[in-house]
C-alpha distance (Angstrom), angle and dihedral (degrees) to the residues before:
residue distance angle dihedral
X1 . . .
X2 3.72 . .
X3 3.61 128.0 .
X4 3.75 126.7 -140.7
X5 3.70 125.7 167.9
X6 4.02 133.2 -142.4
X7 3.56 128.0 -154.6
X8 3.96 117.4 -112.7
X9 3.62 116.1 -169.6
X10 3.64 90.0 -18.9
X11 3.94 96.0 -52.1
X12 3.76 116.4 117.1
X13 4.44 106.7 -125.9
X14 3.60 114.7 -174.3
X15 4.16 122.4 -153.6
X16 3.43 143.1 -169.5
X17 4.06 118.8 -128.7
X18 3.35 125.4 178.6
X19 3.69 124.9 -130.2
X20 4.07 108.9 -113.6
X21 3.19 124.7 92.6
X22 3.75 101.5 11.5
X23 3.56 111.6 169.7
X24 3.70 95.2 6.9
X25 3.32 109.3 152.7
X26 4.37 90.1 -162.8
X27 4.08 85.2 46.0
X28 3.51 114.3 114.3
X29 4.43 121.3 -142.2
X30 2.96 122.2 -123.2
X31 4.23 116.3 -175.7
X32 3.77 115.4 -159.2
X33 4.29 110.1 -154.2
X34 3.96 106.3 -168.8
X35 3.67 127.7 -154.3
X36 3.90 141.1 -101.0
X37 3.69 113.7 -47.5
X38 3.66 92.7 2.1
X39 4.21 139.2 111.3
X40 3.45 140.2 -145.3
X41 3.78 99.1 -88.3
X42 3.55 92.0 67.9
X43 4.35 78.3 85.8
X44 3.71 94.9 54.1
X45 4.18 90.7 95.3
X46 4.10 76.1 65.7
X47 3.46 103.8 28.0
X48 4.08 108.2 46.3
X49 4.45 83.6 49.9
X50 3.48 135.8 74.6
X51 3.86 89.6 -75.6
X52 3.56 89.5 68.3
X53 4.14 91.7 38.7
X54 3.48 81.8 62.5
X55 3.75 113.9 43.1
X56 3.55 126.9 23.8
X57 3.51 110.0 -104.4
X58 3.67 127.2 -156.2
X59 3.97 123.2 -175.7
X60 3.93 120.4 169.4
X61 3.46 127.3 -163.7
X62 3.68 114.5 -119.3
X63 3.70 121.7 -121.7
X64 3.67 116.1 -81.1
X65 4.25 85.4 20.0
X66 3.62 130.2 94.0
X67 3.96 113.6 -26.1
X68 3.49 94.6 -22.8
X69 4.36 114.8 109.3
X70 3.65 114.4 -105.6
X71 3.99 112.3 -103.4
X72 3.90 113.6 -86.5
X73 3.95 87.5 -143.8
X74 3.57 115.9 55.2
X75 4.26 87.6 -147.3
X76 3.60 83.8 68.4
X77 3.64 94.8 75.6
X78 3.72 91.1 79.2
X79 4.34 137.1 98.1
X80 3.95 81.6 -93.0
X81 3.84 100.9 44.0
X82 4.12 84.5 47.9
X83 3.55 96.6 45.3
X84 3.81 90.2 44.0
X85 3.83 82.5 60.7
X86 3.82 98.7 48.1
X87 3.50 92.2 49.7
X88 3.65 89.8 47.3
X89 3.90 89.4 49.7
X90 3.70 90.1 54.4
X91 3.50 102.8 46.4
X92 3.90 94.8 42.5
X93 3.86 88.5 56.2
X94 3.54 95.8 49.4
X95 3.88 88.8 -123.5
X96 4.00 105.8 177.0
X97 3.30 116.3 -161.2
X98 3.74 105.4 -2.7
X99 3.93 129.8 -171.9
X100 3.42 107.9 -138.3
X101 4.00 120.2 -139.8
X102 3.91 116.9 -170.1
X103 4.14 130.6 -180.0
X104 3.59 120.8 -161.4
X105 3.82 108.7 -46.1
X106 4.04 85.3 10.6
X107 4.32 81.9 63.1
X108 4.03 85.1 60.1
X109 3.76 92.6 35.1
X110 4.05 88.1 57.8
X111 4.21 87.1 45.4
X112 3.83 98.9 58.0
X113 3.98 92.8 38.2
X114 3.93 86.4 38.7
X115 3.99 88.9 92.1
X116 3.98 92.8 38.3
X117 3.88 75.8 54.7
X118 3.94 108.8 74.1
X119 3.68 103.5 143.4
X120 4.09 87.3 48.2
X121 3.82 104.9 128.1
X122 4.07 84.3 -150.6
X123 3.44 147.0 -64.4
X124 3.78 141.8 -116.4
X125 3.78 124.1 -156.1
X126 4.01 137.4 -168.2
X127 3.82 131.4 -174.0
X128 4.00 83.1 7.4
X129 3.85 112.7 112.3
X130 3.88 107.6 -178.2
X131 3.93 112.8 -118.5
X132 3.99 131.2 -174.2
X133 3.82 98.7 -159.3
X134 3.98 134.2 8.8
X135 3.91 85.1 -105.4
X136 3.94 90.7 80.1
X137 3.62 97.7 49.7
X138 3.85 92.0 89.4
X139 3.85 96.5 54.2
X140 4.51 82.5 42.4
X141 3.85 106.3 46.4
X142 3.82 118.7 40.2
X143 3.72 121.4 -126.8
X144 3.59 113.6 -88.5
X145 3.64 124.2 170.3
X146 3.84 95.5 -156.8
X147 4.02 94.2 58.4
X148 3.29 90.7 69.7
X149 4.26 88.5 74.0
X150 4.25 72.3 65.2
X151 3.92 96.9 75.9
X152 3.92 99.2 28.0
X153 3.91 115.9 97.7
X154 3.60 93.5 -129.7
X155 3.56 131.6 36.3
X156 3.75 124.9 -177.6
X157 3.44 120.7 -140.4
X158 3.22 95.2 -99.0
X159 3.85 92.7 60.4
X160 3.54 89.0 50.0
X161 3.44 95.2 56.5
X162 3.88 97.1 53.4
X163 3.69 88.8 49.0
X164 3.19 97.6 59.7
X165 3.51 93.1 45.2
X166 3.93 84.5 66.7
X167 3.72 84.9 63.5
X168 3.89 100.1 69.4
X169 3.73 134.9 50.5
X170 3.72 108.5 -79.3
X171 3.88 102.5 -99.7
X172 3.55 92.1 25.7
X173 3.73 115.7 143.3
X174 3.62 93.7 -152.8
X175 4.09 114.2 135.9
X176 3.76 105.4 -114.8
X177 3.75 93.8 -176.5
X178 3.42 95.9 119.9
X179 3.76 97.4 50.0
X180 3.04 86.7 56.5
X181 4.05 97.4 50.6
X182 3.75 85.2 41.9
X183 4.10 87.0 63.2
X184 3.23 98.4 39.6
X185 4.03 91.9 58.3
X186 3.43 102.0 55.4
X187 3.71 140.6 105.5
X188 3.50 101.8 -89.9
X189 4.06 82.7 -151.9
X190 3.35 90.6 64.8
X191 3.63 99.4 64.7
X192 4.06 95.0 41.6
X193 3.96 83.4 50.9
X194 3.96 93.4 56.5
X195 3.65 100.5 41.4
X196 4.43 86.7 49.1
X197 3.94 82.6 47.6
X198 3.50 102.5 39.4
X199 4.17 91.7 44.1
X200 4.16 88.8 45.6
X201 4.00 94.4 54.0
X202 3.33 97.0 -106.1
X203 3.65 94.5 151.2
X204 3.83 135.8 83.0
X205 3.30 126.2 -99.6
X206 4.25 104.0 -91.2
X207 3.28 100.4 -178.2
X208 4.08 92.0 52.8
X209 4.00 81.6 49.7
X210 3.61 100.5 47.6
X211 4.24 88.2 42.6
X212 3.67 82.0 51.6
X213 3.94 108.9 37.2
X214 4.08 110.0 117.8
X215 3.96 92.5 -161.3
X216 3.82 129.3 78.0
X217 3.87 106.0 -85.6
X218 4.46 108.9 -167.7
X219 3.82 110.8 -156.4
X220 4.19 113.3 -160.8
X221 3.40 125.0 -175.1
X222 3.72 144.8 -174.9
X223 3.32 116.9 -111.0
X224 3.98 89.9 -153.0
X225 3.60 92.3 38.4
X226 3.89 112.8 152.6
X227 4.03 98.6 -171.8
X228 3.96 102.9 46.1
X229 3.65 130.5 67.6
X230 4.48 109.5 -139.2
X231 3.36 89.4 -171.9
X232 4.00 92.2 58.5
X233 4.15 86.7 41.8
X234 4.04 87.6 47.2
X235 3.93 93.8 47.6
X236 4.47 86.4 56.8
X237 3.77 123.8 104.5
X238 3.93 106.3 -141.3
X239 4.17 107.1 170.3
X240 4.16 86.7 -160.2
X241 4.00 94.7 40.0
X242 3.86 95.7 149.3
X243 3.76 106.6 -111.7
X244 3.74 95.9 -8.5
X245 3.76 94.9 -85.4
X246 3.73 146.1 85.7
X247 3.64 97.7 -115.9
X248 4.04 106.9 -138.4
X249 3.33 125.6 -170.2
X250 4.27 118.5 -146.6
X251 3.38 116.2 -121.8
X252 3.61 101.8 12.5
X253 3.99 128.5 103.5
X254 4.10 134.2 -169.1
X255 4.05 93.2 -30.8
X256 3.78 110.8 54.2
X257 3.74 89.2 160.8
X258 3.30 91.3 65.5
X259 3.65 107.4 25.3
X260 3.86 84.9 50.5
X261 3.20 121.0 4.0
X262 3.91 98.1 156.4
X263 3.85 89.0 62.2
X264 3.58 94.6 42.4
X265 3.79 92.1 53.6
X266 3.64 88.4 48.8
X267 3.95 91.4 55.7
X268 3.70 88.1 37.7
X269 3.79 89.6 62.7
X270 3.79 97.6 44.9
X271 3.60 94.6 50.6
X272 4.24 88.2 51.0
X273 3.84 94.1 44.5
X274 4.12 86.0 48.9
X275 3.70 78.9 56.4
X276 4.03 92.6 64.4
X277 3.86 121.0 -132.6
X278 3.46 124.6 -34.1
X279 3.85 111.4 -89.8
X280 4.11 110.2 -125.1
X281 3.63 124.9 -106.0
């Protein structure tokens, strides 16, 4: 995979892309958004297989993350200032069309751009539960004493390594090594930006989007997921929910991607072939 970067607004954000398909004009996009603290090779389990031999797959690395510069306004660590950037991404690379794949913070990155978003074919979330105000987020996320390393500016090693043991399954013997370097290496701003963002409101109503959204929108979820409540997803009313269901996936917690990407790919494709051929242009 190689990874270029484009300028948004004047702030250089680099992205993976996988090789297939480039230039296809019957290929459809699919955009991967990661999570807090992450990058964009947490995709590569879907990216460097035959998911990403068949699709073109994009996955940026948001500001502050990965290769990607740290934000020159600290406000722009926030669900606007991210989805500001997707947006940007997509329209900058001329994606038509696009799927749009978000983890964790990447699920409410894809909800506030989702209406910014109209030519999005749909999207597909995981460890995202939609929220309209900071007052839900206790009944949504599960307490977790080891996300709190997520909103601190610095986080020992340590910290980072009980984080992203919240990730997996418990018991899993997935390496979480690179979770861990992935929090470790990023602006420590950007995480003390979010949680002051997040906590003030700054944030658009998801629930009003998701009751509102016109395109197919795929919710997976770990069935050993230690961050995410199912019975808050289950108790939602989505009109587009893909299928009718929350799609969960045994033995698997916040990181499907990694946990299983195989399985994930395989639902990945389903939900895109629902979605019918990729228009031209």
């Amino acid at each position: 995979m190689s990874q270029p970067s484009v300028k948004i607004n004047g702030q250089r954000i680099a992205y993976w892309e996988s090789p297939a398909h480039r230039g296809a004009e019957d290929a459809r996009t699919v955009v991967f958004v990661h999570g807090n603290s992450s990058s964009a090779k947490t995709w590569r389990p879907l990216m460097a297989d035959r998911f990403g031999r068949r699709f073109r797959c994009i996955a940026l690395d948001l500001p502050g993350h990965g290769q990607s510069e740290p934000a020159s306004d600290p406000a722009d660590y926030s669900l606007p200032g991210y989805a500001a950037v997707l947006t940007g991404l997509v329209h900058e690379l001329g994606l038509a069309h696009p799927v749009i794949v978000g983890w964790s913070l990447g699920g409410q990155i894809a909800m506030e751009a989702a209406p910014r978003l109209p030519d999005a074919a749909g999207f597909v979330i995981f460890g995202a539960p939609p929220v309209a105000s900071p007052d839900q987020m206790a009944e949504a996320f599960r307490p977790n004493p080891a996300m709190g390393a997520l909103f601190s500016e610095h986080v020992s090693e340590p910290e980072a390594r009980l984080a992203a043991a919240s990730f997996i399954a418990p018991g899993s013997s997935l390496d979480t090594s690179e979770f861990v370097s992935d929090i470790l290496a990023t602006d420590g701003v950007a995480r003390t930006g979010l949680r002051a963002s997040a906590g003030a409101g700054r944030f658009t109503d998801e629930i009003a989007v998701v009751s509102a959204l016109r395109r197919p929108l795929a919710i997976v979820h770990g069935a050993d997921e230690q961050l995410i409540s199912l019975d808050y997803l289950r108790k939602l009313t989505i009109p587009t929910l893909w299928r009718g269901q929350i799609h969960v996936l045994a033995g698997v917690g916040h990181a499907p991607h990694q946990e299983a990407p195989r399985q994930l790919a395989a639902l990945l494709s389903e939900f895109i072939g629902d979605l019918g051929p990729a228009p031209l242009g």
